[in-house]
C-alpha positions in Angstrom: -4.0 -12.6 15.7 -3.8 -11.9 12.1 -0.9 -11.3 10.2 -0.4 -10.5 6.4 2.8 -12.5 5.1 4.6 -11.8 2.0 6.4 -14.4 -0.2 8.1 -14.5 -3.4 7.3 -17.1 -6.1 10.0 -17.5 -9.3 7.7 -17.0 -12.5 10.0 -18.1 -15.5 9.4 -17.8 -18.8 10.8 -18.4 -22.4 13.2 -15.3 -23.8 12.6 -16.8 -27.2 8.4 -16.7 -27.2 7.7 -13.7 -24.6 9.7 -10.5 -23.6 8.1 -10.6 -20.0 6.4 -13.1 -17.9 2.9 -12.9 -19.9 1.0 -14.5 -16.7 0.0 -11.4 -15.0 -3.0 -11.1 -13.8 -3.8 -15.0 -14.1 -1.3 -16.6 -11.9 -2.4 -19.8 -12.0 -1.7 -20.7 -14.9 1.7 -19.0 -15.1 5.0 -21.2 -15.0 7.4 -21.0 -11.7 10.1 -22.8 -10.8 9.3 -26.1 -8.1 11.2 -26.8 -4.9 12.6 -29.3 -7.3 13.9 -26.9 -9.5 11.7 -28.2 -12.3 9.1 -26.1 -14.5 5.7 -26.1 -12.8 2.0 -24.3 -11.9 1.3 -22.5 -9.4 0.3 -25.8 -7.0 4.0 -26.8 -7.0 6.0 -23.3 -6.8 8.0 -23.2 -4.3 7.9 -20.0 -2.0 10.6 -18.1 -0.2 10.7 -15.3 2.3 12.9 -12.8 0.6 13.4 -11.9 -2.6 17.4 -12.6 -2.0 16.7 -16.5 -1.4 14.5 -16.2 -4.9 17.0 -15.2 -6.4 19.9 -17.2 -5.2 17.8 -20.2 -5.6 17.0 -20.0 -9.2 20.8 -19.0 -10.3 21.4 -22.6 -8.8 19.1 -23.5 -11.5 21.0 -25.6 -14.6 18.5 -23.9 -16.8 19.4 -20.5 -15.5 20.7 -19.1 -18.8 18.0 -20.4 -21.0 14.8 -19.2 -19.0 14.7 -15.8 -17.4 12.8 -14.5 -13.9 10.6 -13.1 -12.2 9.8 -12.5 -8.7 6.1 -12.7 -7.7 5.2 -11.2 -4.3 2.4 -13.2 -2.6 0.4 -11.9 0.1 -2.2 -13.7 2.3 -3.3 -13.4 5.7 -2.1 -15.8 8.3 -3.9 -16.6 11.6 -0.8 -17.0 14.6 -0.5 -17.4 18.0 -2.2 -15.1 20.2 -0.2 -13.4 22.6 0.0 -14.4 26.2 -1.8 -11.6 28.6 -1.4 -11.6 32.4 -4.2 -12.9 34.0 -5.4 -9.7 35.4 -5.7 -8.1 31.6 -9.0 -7.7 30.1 -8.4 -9.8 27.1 -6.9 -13.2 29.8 -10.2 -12.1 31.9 -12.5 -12.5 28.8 -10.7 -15.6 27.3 -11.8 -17.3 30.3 -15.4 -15.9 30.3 -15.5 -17.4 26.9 -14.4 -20.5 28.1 -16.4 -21.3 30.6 -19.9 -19.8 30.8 -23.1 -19.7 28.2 -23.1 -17.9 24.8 -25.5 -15.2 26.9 -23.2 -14.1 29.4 -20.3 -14.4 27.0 -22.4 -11.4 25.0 -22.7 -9.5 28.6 -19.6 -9.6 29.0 -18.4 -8.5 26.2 -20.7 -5.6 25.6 -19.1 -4.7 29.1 -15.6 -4.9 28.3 -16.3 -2.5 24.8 -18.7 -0.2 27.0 -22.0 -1.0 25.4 -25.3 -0.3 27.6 -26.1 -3.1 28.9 -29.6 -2.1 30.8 -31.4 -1.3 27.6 -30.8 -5.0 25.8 -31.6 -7.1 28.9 -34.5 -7.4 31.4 -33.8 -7.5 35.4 -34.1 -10.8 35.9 -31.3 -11.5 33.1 -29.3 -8.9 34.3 -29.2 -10.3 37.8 -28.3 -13.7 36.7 -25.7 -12.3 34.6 -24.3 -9.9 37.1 -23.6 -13.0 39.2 -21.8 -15.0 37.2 -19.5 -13.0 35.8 -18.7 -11.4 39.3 -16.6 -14.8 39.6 -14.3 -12.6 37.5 -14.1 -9.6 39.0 -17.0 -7.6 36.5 -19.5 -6.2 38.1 -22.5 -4.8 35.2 -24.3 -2.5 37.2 -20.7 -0.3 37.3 -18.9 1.6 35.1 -16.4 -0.1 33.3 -12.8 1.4 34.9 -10.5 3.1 32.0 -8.0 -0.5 32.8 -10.2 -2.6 31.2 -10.7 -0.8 28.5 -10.2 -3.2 25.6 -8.5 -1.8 22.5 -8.5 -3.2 18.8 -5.4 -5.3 18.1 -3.6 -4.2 15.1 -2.8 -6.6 12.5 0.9 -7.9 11.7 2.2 -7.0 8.1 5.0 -7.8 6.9 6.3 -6.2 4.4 9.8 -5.9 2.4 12.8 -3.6 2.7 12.5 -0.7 0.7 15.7 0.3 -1.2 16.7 3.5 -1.5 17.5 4.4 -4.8 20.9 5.2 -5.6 22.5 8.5 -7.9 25.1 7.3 -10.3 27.5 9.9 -11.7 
């Protein structure tokens, strides 16, 4: 399962030689603050999961007052865990097709399970061999697949931060 994570790196910079952090756009060679609380590339920066953490952690910095901040949101895609399916779910019955028979009846099976037609790509005789070994697991390729096994696309996990709501001051 996929999942885009967001982190927050502390870009600091000199008030007295730039007005902003003048890395954008070329992050690796900016400056950011270490786990060590030392200047450092981009290697070395230490990340944090919210931009409250960031913060607090570079306020702990002793050169706090003579550098200024800013936050740097990091995204990158993250493979996790996949989740855990009952047995009798299409994805659990695939998982162990894939586990356990040949890269052709893997295919078979999984033109199956996303309703491809099957008859057209394969002869008889490939057919029949196929049909038999996946009827171990309950698939029979000469039906229909039933609306159950229907696999559907997993959608990927993205994090993303709190939005504030603005608020009016009078």
């Amino acid at each position: 399962m996929d999942i885009l994570k967001l982190s927050y790196l502390i870009g600091v910079y000199d008030p007295a030689n730039d007005d902003t952090w003048p890395w954008h756009f070329q992050y690796e060679y900016g400056q950011y603050l270490s786990a060590k609380r030392r200047v450092c590339g981009r290697a070395r920066a230490a990340e944090f999961a919210t931009e409250k953490e960031a913060r607090d952690f570079y306020f702990l910095w002793k050169h706090a007052r003579a550098f200024k901040f800013e936050l740097i949101p990091v995204q990158y895609w993250v493979t996790g865990p996949d989740p855990v399916y009952p047995p009798e779910h299409p994805r659990s019955i695939l998982r162990a097709i894939l586990a356990h028979e040949p890269h052709s009846v893997r295919v078979t099976a999984s033109f199956w399970f996303y309703d491809q037609d099957i008859p057209t790509l394969y002869s008889a005789k490939t057919l029949k061999k196929h049909r038999e070994a996946l009827l171990k697991y309950g698939i029979d390729i000469d039906q229909p697949r039933p609306a159950h096994l229907e696999i559907k696309p997993e959608q990927p996990v993205i994090q993303e931060p709190e939005k504030h709501g603005l608020r009016i001051v009078k």
